[in-house]
N, C-alpha and C positions, 0 to 999 in steps of 0.2 A: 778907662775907669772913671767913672761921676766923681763927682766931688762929696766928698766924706760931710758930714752932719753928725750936730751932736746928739747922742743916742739920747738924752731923756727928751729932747723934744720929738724925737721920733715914739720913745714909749707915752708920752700925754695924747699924741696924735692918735694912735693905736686902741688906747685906753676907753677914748671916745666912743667908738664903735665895739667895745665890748661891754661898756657900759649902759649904751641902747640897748641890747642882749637880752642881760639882766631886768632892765626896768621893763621892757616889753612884756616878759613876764610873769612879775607881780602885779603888772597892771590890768593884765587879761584877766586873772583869778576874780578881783574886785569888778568886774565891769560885767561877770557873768549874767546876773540875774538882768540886765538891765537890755543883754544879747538877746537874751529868750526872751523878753518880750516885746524887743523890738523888729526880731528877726522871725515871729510867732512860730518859735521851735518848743522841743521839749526838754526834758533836765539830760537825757543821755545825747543828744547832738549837741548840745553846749560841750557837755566834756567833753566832744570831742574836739574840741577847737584847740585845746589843751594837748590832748591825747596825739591828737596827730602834729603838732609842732614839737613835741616832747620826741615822735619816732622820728621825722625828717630831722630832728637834729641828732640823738645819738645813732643812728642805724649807720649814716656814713661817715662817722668824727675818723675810723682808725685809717680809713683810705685818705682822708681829705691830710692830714696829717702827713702824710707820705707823697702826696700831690705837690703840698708846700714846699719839699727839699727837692722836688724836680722841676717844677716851672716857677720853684722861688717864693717866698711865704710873704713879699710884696703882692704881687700878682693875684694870689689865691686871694690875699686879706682884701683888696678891691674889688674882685671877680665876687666874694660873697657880699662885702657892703652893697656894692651894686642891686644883687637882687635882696638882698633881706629891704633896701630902702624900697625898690618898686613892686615888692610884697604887700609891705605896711600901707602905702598908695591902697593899693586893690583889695586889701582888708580894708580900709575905710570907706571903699565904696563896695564892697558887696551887696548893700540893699538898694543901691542904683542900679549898676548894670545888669545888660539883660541874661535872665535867667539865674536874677539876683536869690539870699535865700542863704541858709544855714548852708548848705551843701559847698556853693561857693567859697564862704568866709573858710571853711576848714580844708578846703585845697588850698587857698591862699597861704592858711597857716601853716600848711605842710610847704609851702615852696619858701615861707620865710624862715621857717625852721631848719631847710640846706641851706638857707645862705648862712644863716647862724654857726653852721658845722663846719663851713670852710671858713669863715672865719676865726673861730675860738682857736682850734690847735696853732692858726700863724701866730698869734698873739703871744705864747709863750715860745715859741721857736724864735721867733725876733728876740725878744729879751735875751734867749740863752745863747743867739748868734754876736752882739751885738756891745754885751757886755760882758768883762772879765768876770771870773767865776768868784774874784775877791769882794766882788760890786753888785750881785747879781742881786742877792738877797735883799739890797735895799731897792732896788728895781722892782723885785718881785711884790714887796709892800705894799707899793703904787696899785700895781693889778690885787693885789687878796685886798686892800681897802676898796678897791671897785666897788667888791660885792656886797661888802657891809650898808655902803649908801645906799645904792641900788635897794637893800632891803624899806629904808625910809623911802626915798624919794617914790619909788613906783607905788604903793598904794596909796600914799598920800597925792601925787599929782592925777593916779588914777581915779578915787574919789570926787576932788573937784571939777575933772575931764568930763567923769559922767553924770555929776550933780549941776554942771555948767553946759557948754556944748553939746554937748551928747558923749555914747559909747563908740560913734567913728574917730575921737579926735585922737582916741588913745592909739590909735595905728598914723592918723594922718601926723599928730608931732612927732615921727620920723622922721619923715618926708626932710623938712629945713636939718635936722641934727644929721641924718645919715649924708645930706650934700656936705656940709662944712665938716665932716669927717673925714668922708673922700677928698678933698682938696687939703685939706690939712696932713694925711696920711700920702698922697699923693706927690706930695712938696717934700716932708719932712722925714721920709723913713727910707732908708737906702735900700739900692736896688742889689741884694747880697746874691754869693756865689752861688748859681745853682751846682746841686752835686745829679751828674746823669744818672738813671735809674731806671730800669724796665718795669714794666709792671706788671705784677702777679692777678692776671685776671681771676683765674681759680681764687685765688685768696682772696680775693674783692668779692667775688660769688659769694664764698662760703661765709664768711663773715659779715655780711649785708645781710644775706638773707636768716642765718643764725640771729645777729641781733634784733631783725624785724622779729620773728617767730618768738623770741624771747621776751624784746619788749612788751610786744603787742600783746601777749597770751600773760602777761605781769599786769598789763593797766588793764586787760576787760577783764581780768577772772573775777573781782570781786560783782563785776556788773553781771554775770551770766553763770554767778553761783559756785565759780569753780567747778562745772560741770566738766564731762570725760573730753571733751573736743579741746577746751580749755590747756587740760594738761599734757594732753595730744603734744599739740602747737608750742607747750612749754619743754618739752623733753625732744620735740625734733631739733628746735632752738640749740636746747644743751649740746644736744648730739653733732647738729652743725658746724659749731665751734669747737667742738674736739674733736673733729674733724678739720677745720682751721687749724687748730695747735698742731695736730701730726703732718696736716701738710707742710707748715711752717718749717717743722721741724726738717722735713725727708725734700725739702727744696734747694738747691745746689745750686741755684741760680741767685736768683736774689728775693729773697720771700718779701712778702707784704710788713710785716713787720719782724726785722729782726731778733732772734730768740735772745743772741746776744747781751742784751740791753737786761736781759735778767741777771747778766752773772754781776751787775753792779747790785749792791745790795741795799745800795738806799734807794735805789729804782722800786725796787720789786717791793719792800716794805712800804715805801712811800705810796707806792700804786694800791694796794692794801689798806690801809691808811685811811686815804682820800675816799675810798668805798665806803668803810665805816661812817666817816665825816659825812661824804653825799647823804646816805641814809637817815643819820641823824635827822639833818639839816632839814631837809627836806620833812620828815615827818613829824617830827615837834609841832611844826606849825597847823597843821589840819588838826588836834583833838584842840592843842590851844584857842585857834578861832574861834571854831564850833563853841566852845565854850563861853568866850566874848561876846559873841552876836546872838549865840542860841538862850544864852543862860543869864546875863547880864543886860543883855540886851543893846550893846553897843552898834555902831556903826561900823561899816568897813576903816573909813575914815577915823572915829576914834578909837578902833583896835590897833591903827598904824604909831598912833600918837606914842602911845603906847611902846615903841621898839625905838625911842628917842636916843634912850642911853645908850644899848646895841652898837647904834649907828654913829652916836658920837666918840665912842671909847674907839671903837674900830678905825674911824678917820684919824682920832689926834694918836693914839698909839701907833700905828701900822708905821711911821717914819720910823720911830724909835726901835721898833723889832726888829726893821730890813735892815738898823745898821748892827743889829746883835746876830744878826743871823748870819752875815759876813763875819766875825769874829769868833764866836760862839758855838760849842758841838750842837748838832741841832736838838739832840734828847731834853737838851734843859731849856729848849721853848715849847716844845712838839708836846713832850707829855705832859708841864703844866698849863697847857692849850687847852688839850683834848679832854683831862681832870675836869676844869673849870666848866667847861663846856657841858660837862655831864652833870655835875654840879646843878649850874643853873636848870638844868633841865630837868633837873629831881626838885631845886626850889618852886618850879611853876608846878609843878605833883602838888606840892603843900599847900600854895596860894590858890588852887584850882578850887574854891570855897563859896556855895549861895550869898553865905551872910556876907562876905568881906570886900572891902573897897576894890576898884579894878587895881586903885594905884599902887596897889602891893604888887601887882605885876613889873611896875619900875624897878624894883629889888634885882628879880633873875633876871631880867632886862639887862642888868648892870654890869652882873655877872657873865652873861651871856658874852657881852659887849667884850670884857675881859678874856676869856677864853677866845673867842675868835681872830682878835686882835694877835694874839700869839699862835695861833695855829694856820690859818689858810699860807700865808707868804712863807714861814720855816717850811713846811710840807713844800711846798710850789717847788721852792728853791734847791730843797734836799733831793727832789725826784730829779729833777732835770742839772744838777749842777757838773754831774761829772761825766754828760754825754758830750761824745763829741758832735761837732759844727755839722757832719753830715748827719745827724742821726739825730738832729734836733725835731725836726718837724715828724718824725714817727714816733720818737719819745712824747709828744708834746700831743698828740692825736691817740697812745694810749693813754695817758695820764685823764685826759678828760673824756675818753669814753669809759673808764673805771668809775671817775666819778660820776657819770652819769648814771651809769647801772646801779649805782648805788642808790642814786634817788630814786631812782623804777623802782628798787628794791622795796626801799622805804614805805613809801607812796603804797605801793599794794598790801605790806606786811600792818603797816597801822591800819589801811581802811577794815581790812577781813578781822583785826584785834578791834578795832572798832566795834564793828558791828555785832563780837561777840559777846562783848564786854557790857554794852546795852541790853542784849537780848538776856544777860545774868543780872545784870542791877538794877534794871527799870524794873517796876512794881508793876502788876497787873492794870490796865487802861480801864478807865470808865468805859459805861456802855457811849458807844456814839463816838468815843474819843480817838485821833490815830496819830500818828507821829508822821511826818514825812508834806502836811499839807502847807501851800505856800501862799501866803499873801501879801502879796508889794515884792515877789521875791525873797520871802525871809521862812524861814520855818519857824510853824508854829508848835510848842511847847506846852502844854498847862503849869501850873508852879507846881503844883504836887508831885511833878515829873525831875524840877531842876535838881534837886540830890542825888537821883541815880543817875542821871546823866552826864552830870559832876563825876561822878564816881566811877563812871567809864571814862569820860575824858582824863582823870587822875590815872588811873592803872593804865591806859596806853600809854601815859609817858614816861613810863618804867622801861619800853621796851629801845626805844632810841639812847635812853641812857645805859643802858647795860651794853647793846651797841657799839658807843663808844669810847666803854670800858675795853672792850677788846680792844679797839684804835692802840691807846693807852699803852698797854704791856705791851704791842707791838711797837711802839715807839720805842722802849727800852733798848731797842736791838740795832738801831742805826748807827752808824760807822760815823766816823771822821770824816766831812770831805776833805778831798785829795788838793783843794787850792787851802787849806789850813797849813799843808806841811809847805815850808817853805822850797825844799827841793823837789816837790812832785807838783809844780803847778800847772792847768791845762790852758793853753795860750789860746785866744783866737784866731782864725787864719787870718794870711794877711790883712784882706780887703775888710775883715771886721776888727781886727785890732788895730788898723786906724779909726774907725767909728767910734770904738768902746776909751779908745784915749782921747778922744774931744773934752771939752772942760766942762765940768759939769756946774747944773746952773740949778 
């Protein structure tokens, strides 16, 4: 047996490389316009640089999840740093090598988008291996305040990347952070029990190609109308996956993901949950933008500025939640989280104004900050705290392909309210005038047009908050975990409950 380490330098290690994750792509969003004209594509190959890192990462999260507790969620989490870092390499040079070109960059991004999926579900499977269930939640802090930085650092270091350097650098500063990740992760995170497992090929069928057809036929339909093929590819999707669920069910061997894990009840609401939140999250920000850069006239750069508080509330609070969320039923963090969240996201409705300063955006910003701070780590924590040690890495690999789907969700249900929303509030066009024309990369606008445009960007953001008003009343219903009762506590197995008793620092 290795010599035991102390788990939170193994969770800072880990952290690093989910933190890359994240910043990779808010970085890509910002550096679009700057792709298409340096890679002389057009606006729907840009998406898909997006599009297809978006499907190689959720299409394989529930297998890769279940990978992890067989060859060990060490193994996995390096086997994916590996390639997501020699991905980001070969995105920086697509417009070098031969047979350089749009086409390239977005294979690229599909191969860094499976390193991305083997790695996320290790990352909470370690935490939930690693640390006692009494402890977990202030573990989990560390990883939900990831994401809040993530939101600052990546469009701000991706602005100067491509205001400076160019738009390769934003894939080549992986390159140094994914090595010192691998070696820090490599040193510092214990090599835990594998538990043996066969694997449900069918199940990995069904549910691979379900989630493609699902995804896929989610991000193009606003692009191709929602036309009959469209919802074709969305309904075979559906069909695929409940066809997953019955073979899960009627599998006597050992299914791909156990059904089991539903009868825990903060599982299955948390799983829930996290869909609503994905959705939000995710969709908030596309009318907000558009509205900064198209209406105000800001920069990518100073629309980031802009998400300061967010970013600062969510860093310095997330300590203080992971040690209330050890202590504490999770309903009285979860649903004044999920509130506040929706909150803010009714305040940017209000502030969504031609006449008014951007800086009134620091308001919901605030707000924002507040809500997220209390919600990502309580949720995290409550989904995964009362699995056991084998059943971590398939708990941990649905948890985030839930949330995934949620932002597919998102993501397609704003663009098509978008779009509808516009074609009701925009006033009739001048002769000669059109929406949609680009110059420097930016869309142009007339002013005569920023009030309805406002006015749809307002009313979309009605929809992510009602969203996660549902979240909300489903939080109400979460249980007590089971390490609160002193007589029912879940131990780690051996080899981690010497890990998880290291002294922490």
């Amino acid at each position: 047996m290795e010599k035991q380490r102390n788990p939170w330098a193994a969770l800072w290690a880990i952290v690093i490389g989910f933190f890359m994750i994240l910043v990779d792509s808010t970085i890509v969003t910002v550096a679009n316009p700057s792709i298409q004209k340096g890679l002389d594509a057009d606006t729907n190959s840009v998406i898909w640089v997006t599009s297809a890192y978006l499907l190689a990462y959720a299409v394989p999260l529930l297998v890769t999840g279940r990978f992890g507790d067989r060859f060990g969620p060490k193994n996995l989490y390096l086997l994916g740093l590996s390639i997501f870092t020699l991905a980001s390499l070969w995105c920086g040079l697509a417009d070098e090598l031969p047979g350089s070109g749009i086409a390239q960059l977005i294979v690229a991004r599909a191969v860094q988008g499976f390193g991305a999926s083997l790695m996320t579900p290790q990352t909470m499977a370690i935490i939930t291996r690693t640390f006692p269930p009494n402890r977990r939640g202030t573990a989990m802090s560390l990883w939900g305040a990831t994401a809040g930085v993530a939101m600052l650092v990546g469009p701000l270091v991706g602005g100067l990347l491509v205001d400076g350097p160019g738009w390769q650098w934003i894939f080549f500063v992986n390159v140094p952070i994914g090595v010192v990740a691998f070696v820090l992760a490599a040193a510092l995170v214990p090599k835990l029990t594998r538990h043996p497992h066969t694997i449900d090929w069918l199940g990995v069928l069904l549910s691979a190609a379900g989630m493609f057809l699902l995804v896929f036929g989610l991000q193009e339909g606003n692009s191709y109308d929602w036309n009959g093929w469209v919802w074709a590819m969305i309904a075979a999707g559906v069909l695929l996956l409940a066809l997953f669920v019955v073979w899960q069910w009627r599998n006597r061997r050992e299914p791909l993901i156990p059904l089991r894990l539903f009868a825990d009840r903060n599982f299955s609401i948390a799983n829930v949950i996290i869909t609503t939140v994905g959705f939000a999250i995710t969709s908030m920000f596309i009318p907000i933008v558009y509205f900064l850069q198209v209406v105000q006239g800001l920069t990518p750069t100073e629309s980031a500025l802009l998400m300061i508080p967010t970013s600062v509330l969510v860093l310095g609070l997330s300590p203080f939640v992971g040690r209330l969320s050890d202590r504490v039923h999770p309903r009285l963090l979860v649903v004044p989280g999920v509130v506040l969240t929706a909150a803010a996201i009714v305040l940017y409705a209000v502030v969504v104004q031609p006449g008014l300063s951007p800086l009134w955006m620091l308001i919901p910003a605030a707000v924002l900050g507040l809500g997220n701070a209390f919600m990502w780590a309580p949720i995290s924590s409550t989904a995964t705290r009362n699995l056991p040690p084998q059943a971590a890495g398939a708990g941990a690999g649905v948890y985030n392909a839930t949330r995934q789907v949620g932002s597919v969700l998102g993501s397609a249900a704003i663009a098509a309210l978008m779009v509808a929303r516009i074609t009701a509030d925009l006033p009739p066009l001048p002769p000669g005038v059109t929406i949609g024309q680009e110059s420097g990369g930016g869309l142009v606008l007339p002013e005569a047009l920023h009030e309805g445009f406002a006015s749809a960007m307002r009313e979309s953001l009605f929809l992510p908050a009602a969203v996660l008003l549902v979240g909300a009343v489903l939080a109400f219903f979460l249980a007590r975990p089971r390490h609160l009762s002193p007589q029912d506590q879940a131990a780690p197995e051996p080899q981690e409950r010497a890990a998880a008793s290291a002294p922490l620092s």
